[in-house]
N, C-alpha and C positions, 0 to 999 in steps of 0.2 A: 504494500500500500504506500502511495506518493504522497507523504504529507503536504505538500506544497499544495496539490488540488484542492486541499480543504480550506475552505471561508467559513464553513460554521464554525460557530465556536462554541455556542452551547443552543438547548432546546430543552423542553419539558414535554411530556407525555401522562395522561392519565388513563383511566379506567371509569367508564360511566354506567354501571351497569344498574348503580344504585343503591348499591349492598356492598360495604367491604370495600369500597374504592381505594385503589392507592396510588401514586403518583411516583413519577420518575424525572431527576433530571439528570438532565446528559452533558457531559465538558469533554469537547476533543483537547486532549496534552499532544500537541506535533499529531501522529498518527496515532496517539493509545488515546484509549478512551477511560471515564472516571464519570460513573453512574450511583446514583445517590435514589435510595427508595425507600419512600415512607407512606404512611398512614395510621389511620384509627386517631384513637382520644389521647396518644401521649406519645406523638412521631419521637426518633432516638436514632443512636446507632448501637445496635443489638449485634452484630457481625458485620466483618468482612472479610472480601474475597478477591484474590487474585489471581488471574488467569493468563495463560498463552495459547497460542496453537501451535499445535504440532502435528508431526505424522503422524498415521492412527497406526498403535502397534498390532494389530491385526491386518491391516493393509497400506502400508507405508504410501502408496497412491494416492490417498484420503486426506484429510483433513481432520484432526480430533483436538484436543486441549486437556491444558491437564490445569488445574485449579490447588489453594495452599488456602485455608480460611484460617481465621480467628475471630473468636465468640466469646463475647463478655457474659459472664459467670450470670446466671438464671436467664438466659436469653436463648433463644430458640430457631434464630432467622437465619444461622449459618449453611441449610441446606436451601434455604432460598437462595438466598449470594452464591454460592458456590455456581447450584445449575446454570442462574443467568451470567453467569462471569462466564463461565464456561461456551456457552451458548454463542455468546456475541463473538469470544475470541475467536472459536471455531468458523464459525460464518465470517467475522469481519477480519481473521488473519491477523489479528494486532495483541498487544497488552490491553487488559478490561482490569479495572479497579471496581467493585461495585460493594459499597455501601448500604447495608439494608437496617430499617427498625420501624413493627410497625407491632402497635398493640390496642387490643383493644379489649374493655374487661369482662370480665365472665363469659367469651368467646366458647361458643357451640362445637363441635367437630368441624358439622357443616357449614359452621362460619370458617374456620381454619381454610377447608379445600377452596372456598366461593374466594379468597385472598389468594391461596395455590393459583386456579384461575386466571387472579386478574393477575397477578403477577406473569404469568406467559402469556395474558395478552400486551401485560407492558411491554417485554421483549420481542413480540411483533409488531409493537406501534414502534417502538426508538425504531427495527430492521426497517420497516417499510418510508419512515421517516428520513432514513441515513439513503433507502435506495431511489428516494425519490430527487434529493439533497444531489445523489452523486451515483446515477444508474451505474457507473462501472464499477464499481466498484461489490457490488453484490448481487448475483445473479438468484437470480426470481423464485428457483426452486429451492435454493438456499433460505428463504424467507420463512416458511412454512413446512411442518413436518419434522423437524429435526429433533 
């Protein structure tokens, strides 16, 4: 990835689904990216995660990422950050820093998964947001599915 192509420099993304919303904002560093996710009644940072891509060691062809988190003591959001760090790296080829804390209290199961949710649809709104920003840079099937 050509840093120099990039003009954004930062964007925000949310979730509207009405329940559980949470929000995203996005800072390109040169070509690495640094994503910040929060929500509920006491937004934080509850974990973080850092990511790369790499060959996938099942098919060095491929593309995979390997992620490194850290999670503050009674916090729970380190397998959120990890997947989306992971995610973006893999699809956008870069460093992804992602920042996650979102809480909200006496939370349901199915309040927990309806946040799982929106949280992968945040990762398709920054992807479709970055591919709209800069088509070369991420190809369409990469977008969805992964």
């Amino acid at each position: 990835m050509d840093a120099s192509r990039y003009t954004l420099s930062n964007f925000k993304v949310a979730t509207t689904s009405g329940s559980y919303d949470v929000i995203a904002g996005v800072q390109w560093m040169g070509a690495d990216l640094l994503v910040g996710i929060c929500g509920g009644e006491k937004p934080h940072i509850g974990a973080v995660a850092i990511a790369e891509s790499r060959p996938s060691l099942a098919d060095p062809d491929r593309t995979s990422a390997t992620a490194s988190v850290f999670c503050f003591v009674g916090h729970k959001e380190d397998e959120l950050a990890k997947a989306t760090a992971e995610r973006l790296a893999k699809t956008l080829q870069t460093h992804v820093v992602v920042a996650a804390g979102i809480h909200w209290d006496d939370i349901s199961k199915e309040g927990i998964q309806k946040i799982m949710d929106n949280c992968g649809q945040l990762v398709e709104l920054i992807l479709k947001k970055i591919a709209t920003e800069f088509p070369a840079t991420i190809k369409s099937e990469d977008i969805q599915g992964q």
